[in-house]
GULUM-351237 format. One record per residue (C-alpha): residue in three letters; x, y negated, z negated. Coordinates in Angstrom, 2 decimals, padded with zeros to 5 digits. Example, Ala and Ser with C-alpha at 12.3 -4.5 7.8 and 13.67 -1.06 7.14 Angstrom:
BEGIN
code,x,y,z
ALA,012.30,004.50,-007.80 $
SER,013.67,001.06,-007.14 $
//
This chain:
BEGIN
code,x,y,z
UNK,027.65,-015.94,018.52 $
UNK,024.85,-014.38,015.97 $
UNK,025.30,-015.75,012.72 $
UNK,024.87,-012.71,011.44 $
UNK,026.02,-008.61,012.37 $
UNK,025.99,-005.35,011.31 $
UNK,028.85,-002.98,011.78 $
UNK,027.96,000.19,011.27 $
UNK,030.20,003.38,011.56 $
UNK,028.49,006.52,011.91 $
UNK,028.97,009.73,012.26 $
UNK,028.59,010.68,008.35 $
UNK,025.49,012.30,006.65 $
UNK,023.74,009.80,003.92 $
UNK,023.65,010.98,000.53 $
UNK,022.57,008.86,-002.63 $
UNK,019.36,007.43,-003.46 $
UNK,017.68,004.11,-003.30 $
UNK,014.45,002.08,-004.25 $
UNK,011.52,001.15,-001.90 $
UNK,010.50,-002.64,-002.66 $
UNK,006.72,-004.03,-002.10 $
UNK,004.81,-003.82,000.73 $
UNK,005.24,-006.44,003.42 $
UNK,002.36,-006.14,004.89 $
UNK,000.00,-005.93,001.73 $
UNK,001.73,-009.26,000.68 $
UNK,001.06,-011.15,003.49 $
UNK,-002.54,-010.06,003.14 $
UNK,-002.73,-010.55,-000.89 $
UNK,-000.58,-013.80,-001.31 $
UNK,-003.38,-015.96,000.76 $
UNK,-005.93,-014.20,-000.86 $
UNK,-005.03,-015.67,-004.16 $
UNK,-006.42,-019.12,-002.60 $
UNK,-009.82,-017.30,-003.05 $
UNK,-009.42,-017.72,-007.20 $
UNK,-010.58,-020.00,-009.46 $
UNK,-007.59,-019.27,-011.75 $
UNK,-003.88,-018.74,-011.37 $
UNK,-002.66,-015.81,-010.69 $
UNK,000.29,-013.88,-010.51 $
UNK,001.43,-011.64,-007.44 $
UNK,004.50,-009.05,-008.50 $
UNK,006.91,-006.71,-006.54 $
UNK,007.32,-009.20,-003.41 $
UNK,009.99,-008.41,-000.90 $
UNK,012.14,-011.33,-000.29 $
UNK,011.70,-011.66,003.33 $
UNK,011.03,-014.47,005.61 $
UNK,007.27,-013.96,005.81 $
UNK,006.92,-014.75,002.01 $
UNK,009.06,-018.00,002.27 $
UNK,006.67,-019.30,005.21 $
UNK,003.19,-018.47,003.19 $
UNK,005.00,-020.25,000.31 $
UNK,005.51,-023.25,002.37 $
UNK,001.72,-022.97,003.80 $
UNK,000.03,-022.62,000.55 $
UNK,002.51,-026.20,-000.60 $
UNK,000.99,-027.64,002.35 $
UNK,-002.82,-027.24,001.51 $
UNK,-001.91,-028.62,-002.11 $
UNK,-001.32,-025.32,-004.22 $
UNK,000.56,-025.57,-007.07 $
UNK,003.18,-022.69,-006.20 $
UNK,006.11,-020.95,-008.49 $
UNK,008.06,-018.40,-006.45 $
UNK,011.38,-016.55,-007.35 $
UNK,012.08,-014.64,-005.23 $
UNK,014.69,-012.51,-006.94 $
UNK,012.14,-011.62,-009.64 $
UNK,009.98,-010.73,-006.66 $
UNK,007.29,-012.56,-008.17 $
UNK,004.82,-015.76,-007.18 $
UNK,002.53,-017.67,-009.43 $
UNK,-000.47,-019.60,-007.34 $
UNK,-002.59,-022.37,-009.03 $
UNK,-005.31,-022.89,-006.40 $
UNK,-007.10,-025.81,-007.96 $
UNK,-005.63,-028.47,-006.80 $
UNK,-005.30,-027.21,-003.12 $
UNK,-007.35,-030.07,-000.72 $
UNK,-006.61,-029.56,002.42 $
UNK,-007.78,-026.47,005.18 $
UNK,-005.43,-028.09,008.16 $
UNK,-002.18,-026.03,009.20 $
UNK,-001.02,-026.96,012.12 $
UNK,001.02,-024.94,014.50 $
UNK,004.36,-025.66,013.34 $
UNK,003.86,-023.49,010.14 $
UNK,001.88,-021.13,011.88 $
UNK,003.72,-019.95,014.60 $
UNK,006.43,-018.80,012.11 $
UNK,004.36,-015.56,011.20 $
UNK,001.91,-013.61,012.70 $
UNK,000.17,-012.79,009.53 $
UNK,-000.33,-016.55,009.13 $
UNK,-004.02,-015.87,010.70 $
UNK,-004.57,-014.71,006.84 $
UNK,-005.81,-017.98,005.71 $
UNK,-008.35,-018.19,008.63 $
UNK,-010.38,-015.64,006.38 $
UNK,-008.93,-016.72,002.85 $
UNK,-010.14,-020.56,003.75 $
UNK,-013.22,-020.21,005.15 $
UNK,-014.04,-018.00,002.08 $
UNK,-012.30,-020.80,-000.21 $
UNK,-013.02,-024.14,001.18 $
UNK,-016.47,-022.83,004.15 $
UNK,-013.62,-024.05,006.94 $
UNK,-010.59,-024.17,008.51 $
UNK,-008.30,-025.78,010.42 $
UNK,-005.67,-023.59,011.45 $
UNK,-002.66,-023.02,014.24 $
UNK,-002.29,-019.87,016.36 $
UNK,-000.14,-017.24,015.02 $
UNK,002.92,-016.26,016.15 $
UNK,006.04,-014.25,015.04 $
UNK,005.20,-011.37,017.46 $
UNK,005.58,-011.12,021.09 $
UNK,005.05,-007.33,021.53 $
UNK,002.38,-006.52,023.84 $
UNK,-000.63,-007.68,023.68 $
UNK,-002.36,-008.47,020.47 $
UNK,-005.84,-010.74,020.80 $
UNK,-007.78,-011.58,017.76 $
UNK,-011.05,-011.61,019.02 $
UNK,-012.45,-009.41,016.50 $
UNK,-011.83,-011.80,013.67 $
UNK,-013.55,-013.85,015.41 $
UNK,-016.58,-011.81,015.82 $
UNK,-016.45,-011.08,012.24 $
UNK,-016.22,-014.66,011.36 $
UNK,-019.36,-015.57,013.61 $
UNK,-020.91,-012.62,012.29 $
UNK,-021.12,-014.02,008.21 $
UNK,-022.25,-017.32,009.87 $
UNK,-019.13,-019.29,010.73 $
UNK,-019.05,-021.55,014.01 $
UNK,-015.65,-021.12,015.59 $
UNK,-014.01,-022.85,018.19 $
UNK,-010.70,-022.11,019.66 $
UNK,-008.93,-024.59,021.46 $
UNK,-005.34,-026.87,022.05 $
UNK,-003.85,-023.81,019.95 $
UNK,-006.16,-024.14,016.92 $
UNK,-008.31,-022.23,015.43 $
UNK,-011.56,-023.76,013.74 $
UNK,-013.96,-022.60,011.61 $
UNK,-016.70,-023.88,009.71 $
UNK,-019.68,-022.51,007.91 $
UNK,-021.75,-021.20,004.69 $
UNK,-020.71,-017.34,004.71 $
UNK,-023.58,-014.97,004.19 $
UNK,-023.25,-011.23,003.94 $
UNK,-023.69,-009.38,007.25 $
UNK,-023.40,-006.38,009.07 $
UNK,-020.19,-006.39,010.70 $
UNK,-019.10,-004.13,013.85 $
UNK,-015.92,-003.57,014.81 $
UNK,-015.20,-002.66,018.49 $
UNK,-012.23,-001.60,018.17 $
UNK,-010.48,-000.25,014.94 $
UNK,-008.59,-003.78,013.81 $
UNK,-005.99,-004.17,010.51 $
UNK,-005.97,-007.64,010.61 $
UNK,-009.75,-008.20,011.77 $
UNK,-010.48,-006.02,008.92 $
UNK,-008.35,-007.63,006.03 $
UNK,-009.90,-011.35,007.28 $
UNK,-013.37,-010.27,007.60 $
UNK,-012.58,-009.12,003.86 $
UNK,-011.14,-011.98,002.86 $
UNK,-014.23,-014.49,004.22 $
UNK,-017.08,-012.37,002.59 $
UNK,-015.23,-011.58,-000.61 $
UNK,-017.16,-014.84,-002.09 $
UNK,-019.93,-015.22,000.76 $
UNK,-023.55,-014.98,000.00 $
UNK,-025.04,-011.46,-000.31 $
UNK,-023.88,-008.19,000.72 $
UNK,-021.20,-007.59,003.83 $
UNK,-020.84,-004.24,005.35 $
UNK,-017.62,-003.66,007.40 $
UNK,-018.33,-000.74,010.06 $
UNK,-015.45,000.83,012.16 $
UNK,-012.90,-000.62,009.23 $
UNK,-009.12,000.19,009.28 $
UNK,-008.12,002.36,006.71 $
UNK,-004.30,001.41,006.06 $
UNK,-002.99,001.54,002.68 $
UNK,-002.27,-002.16,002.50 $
UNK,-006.26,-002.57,003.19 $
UNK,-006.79,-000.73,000.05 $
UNK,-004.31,-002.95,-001.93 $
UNK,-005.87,-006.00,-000.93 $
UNK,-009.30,-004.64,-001.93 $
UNK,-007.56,-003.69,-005.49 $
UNK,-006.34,-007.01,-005.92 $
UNK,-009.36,-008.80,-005.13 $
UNK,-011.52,-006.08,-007.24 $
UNK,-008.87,-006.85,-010.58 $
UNK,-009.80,-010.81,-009.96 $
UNK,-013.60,-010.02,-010.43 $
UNK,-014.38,-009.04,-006.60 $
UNK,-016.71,-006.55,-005.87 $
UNK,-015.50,-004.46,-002.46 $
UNK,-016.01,-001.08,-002.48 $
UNK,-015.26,001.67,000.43 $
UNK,-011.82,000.57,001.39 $
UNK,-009.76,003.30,002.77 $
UNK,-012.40,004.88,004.62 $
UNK,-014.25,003.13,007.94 $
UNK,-017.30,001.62,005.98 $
UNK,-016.42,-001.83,003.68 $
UNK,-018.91,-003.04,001.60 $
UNK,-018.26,-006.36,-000.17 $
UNK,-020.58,-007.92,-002.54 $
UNK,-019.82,-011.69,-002.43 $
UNK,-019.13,-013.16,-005.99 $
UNK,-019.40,-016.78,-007.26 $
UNK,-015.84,-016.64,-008.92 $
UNK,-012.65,-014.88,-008.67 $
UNK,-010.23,-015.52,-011.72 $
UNK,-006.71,-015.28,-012.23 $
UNK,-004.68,-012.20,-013.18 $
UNK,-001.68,-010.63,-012.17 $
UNK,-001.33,-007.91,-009.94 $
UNK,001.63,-005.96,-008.53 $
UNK,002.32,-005.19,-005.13 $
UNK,002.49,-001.10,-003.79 $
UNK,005.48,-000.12,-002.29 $
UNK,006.48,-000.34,001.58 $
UNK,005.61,002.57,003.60 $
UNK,007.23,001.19,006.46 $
UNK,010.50,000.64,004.37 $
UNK,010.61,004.36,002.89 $
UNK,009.90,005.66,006.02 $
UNK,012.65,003.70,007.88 $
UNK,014.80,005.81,005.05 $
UNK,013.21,009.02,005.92 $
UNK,014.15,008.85,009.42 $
UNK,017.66,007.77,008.54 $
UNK,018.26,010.76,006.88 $
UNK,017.00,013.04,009.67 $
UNK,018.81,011.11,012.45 $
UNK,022.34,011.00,010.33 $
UNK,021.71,014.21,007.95 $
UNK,022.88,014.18,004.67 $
UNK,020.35,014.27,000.67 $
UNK,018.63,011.28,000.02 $
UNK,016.18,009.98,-002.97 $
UNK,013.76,007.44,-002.52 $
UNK,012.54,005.90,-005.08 $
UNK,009.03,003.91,-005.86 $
UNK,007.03,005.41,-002.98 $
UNK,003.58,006.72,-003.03 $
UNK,003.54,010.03,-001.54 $
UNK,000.15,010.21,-000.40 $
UNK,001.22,007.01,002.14 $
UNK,004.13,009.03,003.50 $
UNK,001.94,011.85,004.16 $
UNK,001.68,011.43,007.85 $
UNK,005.60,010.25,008.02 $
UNK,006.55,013.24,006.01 $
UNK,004.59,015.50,008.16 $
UNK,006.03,014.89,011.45 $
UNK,009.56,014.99,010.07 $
UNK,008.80,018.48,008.33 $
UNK,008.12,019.43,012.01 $
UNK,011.53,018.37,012.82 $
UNK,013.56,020.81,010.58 $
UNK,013.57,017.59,007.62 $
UNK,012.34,018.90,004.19 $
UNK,010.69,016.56,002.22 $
UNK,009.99,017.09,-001.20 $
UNK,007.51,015.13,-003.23 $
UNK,007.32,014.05,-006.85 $
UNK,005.03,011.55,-008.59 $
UNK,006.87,008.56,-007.03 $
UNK,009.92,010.22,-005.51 $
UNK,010.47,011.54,-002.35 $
UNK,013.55,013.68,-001.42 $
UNK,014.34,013.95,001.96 $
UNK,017.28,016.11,003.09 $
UNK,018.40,017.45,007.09 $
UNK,021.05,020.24,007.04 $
UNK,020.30,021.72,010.40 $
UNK,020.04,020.61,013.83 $
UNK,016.31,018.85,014.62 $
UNK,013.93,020.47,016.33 $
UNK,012.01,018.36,019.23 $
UNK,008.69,017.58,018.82 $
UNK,005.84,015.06,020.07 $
UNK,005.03,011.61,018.36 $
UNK,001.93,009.72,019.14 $
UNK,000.96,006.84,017.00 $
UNK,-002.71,005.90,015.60 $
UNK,-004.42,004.41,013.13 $
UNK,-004.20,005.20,009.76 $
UNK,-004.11,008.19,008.41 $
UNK,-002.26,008.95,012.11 $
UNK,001.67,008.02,012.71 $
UNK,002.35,004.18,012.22 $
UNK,003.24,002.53,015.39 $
UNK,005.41,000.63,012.94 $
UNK,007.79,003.45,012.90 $
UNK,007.79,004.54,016.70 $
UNK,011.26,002.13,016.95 $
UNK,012.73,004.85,013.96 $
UNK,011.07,007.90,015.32 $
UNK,012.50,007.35,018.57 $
UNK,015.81,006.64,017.59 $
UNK,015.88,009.78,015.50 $
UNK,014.65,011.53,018.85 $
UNK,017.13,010.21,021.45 $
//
């Protein structure tokens, strides 16, 4: 028997409002990154999920000095004392974001030791491109007996993309934020969480520039310091609330969004027969009438999120 269930009766419309909480995938992306500093630093708005609690036990392993509560949604990193670029598999196969601190210690510490990732079985998802990237600033990489490792002096390069790659993207971002020289990303993903990281490392003294469009450029800096920063809000999360609304009906506002991230969400659903109305950090999304059918096809940013095709199609069925 599941330890845990959800019993849900339907067949009411929601009505009420509620509040989006940070970004899950900016945080797995920004909370390694703060290995990269010289200083500590404070990341705010975490969500309290399972992803968070396995970085935190990651960035314990390689020696950081780590304060996390999660119900202040908030972690404090001291990265001086961290010694160590092993993780071995066990830790790593708990997340597949955990391929973060391939790019956050090769930039930190010129090498890495570090397991597969895992936490994702859907479809087919290699990470060749990171490794291209990595080669690309200068690292030697080998990949074998479920490891990945890395080892080099980064130097600013051009950097090409084959294929449009979040994660390849955020790495190659991470390794060349304190490489040598000048790194050019071509063919970059454009997500909003890309644009966060690039924030946070830019308020720590980075120098990245471009991010949100397909061209990255990244001037490598000697030093990052400390600061705190605060997290941007899920999209996935207010989106998931979105479509709740138009599958059940009902009035609902959504608090601490960024409507310029729901754009592509809110466009679709407007198609449907939802109205969506926008204020500076509110959305509120209301269905009265029956949907009307229409076609989803994901993409890359700015497209649909393929994050939200399980919602979407739900709502459709």
């Amino acid at each position: 028997m599941d330890r845990y269930k959800l019993l849900i009766t339907g067949g009411a419309p929601l009505r009420g409002e509620t509040t989006v909480f940070g970004g899950k995938n900016t945080s797995v992306a920004v909370v390694p990154a703060m290995l990269l500093c010289d200083e500590p630093c404070v990341v705010e708005n975490l969500p309290d999920i399972e992803d968070i609690h396995v970085v935190y036990d990651m960035l314990n392993l390689l020696g950081a000095k780590v304060d996390y509560e999660p119900k202040a949604r908030r972690m404090t990193v001291d990265p001086r004392p961290v010694n160590s670029f092993h993780v071995p598999y066990q830790y790593t196969q708990r997340m597949r974001a955990s391929y973060y601190l391939w790019g956050a210690l090769l930039g930190r510490c010129g090498q890495c030791e570090v397991g597969y990732p895992g936490g994702c079985a859907i479809g087919n998802r290699p990470f060749e491109q990171h490794v291209k990237g990595f080669r690309a600033l200068g690292a030697q990489v080998d990949d074998y007996g479920g490891m990945i490792y890395a080892k080099g002096d980064m130097v600013g390069a051009d950097v090409f993309f084959d294929r449009i790659t979040v994660g390849g993207t955020i790495n190659v971002m991470l390794a060349a934020a304190k490489a040598h020289g000048n790194t050019t990303i071509h063919n970059a993903a454009r997500e909003p969480h890309i644009v966060d990281l690039a924030n946070f490392l830019n308020s720590m003294g980075g120098r990245v520039r471009g991010a949100g469009t397909d061209t990255i450029r990244i001037r490598g800096v000697e030093k990052l310091t400390g600061g705190t920063y605060c997290i941007i809000p899920d999209q996935i999360e207010a989106g998931t609330y979105m479509a709740a609304v138009a599958a059940a009906g009902g009035r609902l506002l959504i608090r601490n969004v960024i409507p310029k991230h729901m754009d592509c969400i809110s466009a679709k659903l407007t198609e449907m027969g939802v109205t969506v109305e926008e204020e500076d950090d509110t959305l509120l999304v209301t269905r009265s009438q029956p949907l009307q059918r229409t076609n989803v096809k994901t993409q890359p940013y700015p497209g649909f999120p393929t994050d939200m095709q399980p919602q979407i199609t739900a709502v459709l069925a």
